[in-house]
C-alpha positions in Angstrom: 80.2 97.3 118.0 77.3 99.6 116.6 76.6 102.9 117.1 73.7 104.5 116.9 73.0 107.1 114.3 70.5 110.0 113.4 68.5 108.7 110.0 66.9 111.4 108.2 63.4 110.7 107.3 63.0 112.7 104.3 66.0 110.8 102.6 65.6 108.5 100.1 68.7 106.3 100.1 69.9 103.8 102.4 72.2 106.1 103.5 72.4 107.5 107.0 72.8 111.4 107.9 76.0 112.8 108.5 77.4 111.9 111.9 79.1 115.1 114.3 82.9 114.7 113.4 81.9 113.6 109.6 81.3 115.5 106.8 79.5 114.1 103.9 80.7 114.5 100.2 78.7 114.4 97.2 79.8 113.9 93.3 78.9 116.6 91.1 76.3 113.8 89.4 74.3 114.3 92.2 74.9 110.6 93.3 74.3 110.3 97.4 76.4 111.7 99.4 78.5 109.4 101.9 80.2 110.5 105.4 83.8 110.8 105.0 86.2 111.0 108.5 88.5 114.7 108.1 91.2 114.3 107.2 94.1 113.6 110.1 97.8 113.2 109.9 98.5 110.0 109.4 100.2 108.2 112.1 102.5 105.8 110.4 104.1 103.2 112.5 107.8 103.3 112.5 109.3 100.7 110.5 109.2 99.1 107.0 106.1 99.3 104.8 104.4 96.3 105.5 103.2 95.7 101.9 106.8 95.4 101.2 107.9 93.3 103.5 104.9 90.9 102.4 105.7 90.9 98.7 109.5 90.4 99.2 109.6 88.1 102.2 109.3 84.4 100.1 112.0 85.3 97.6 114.8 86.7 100.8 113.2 83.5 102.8 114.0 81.3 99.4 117.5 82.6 99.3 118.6 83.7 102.6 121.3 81.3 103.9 122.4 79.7 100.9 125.9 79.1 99.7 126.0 81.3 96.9 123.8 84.3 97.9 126.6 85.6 100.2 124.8 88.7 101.0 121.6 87.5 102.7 121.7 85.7 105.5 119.4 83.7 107.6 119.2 84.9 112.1 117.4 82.4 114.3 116.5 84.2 118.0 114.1 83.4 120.6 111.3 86.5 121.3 112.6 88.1 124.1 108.8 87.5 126.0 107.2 84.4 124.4 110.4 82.5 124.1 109.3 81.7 120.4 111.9 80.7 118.0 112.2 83.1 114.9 113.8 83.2 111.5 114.4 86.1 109.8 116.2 87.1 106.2 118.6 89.6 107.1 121.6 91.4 104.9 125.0 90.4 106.2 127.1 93.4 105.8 130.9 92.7 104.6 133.6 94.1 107.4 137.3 94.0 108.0 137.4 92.1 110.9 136.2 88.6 110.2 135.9 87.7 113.5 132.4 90.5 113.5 129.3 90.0 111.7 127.5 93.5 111.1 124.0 93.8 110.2 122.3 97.3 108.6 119.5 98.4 110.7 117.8 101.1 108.2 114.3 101.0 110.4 116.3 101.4 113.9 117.2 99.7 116.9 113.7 98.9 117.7 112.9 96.4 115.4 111.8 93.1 117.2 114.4 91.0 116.0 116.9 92.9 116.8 115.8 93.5 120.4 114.8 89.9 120.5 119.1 89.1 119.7 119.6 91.3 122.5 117.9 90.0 125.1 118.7 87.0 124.3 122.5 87.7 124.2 123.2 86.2 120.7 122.0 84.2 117.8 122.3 81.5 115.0 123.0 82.3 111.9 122.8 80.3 108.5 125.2 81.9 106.2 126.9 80.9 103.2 125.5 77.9 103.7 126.5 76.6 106.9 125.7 77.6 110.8 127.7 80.3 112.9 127.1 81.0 116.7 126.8 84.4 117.6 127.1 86.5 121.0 127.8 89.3 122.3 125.6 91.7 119.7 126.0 95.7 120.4 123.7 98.4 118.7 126.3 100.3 117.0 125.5 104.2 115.3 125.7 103.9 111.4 128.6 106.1 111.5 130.7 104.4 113.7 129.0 101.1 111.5 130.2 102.3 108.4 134.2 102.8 109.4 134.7 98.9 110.0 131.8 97.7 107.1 134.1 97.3 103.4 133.7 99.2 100.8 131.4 100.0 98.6 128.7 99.0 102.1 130.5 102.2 103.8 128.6 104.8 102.0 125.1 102.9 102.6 126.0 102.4 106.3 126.9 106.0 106.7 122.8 106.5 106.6 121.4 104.2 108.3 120.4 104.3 112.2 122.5 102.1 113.5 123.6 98.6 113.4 123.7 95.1 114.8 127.1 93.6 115.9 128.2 90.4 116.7 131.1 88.8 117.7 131.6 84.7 115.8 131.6 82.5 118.7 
């Protein structure tokens, strides 16, 4: 889409005049000066950095679900609206009860995948190496997450959100 802007006639560079709402800056070189937007809060959407997420997503995919890497842990859901089938590294967190399988949440309840296990009323998940059927999950506060997760994972629970629970089917 292009928008039409005021060119100054008695400029020189292929620049274009400063726009309402822009205010141009110039280096102390006297190079031309270029429209910058102000400054505005940035509105960060909740939920992990995505440039994190990209740069550690093929090693947790590599490892997730294998026998000996007994901390990450492969979920398979269904989107909750497409119907598509997902796979996502997760960290399994250790409990009591081995009947439960808990799950941190540190970005909240309202990441996709774990509305997606929701709605869908359970999940698959490769573990340890092999399959385990999962229903019944319940969003859980991190507290109340942190008094049946072993230690030393009850201190890091205590801070998260909340967390994913599932019972083994």
């Amino acid at each position: 889409m292009c928008m039409n802007r005021t060119i100054d006639p008695t400029r020189t560079d292929p620049q274009p005049a400063a726009e309402p709402g822009l205010s141009a800056v110039s280096s102390s070189e006297g190079a031309s000066s270029r429209p910058q937007a102000e400054e505005q809060p940035s509105a960060r959407r909740p939920g992990p950095p995505r440039g994190l997420v990209n740069a550690t997503a093929p090693v947790a995919g590599a490892l997730a679900g294998r026998r000996f890497v007994p901390l990450w842990a492969l979920i398979r859901h269904r989107g909750r609206r497409s119907g598509t089938e997902y796979a996502t590294p997760i960290a399994v967190v250790p409990t009591r009860d081995r009947s439960l399988v808990m799950i941190g949440l540190p970005w909240g309840a309202r990441t996709n995948w774990a509305r997606n296990v929701l709605a869908a009323g359970g999940a698959t998940l490769r573990w340890k190496g092999r399959e385990v059927e999962l229903c019944s999950p319940r969003v859980i506060d991190g507290a109340d997450a942190s008094e049946s997760a072993r230690w030393p994972f009850r201190l890091v629970l205590a801070r998260f959100p909340a967390a994913l629970v599932l019972d083994v089917a």
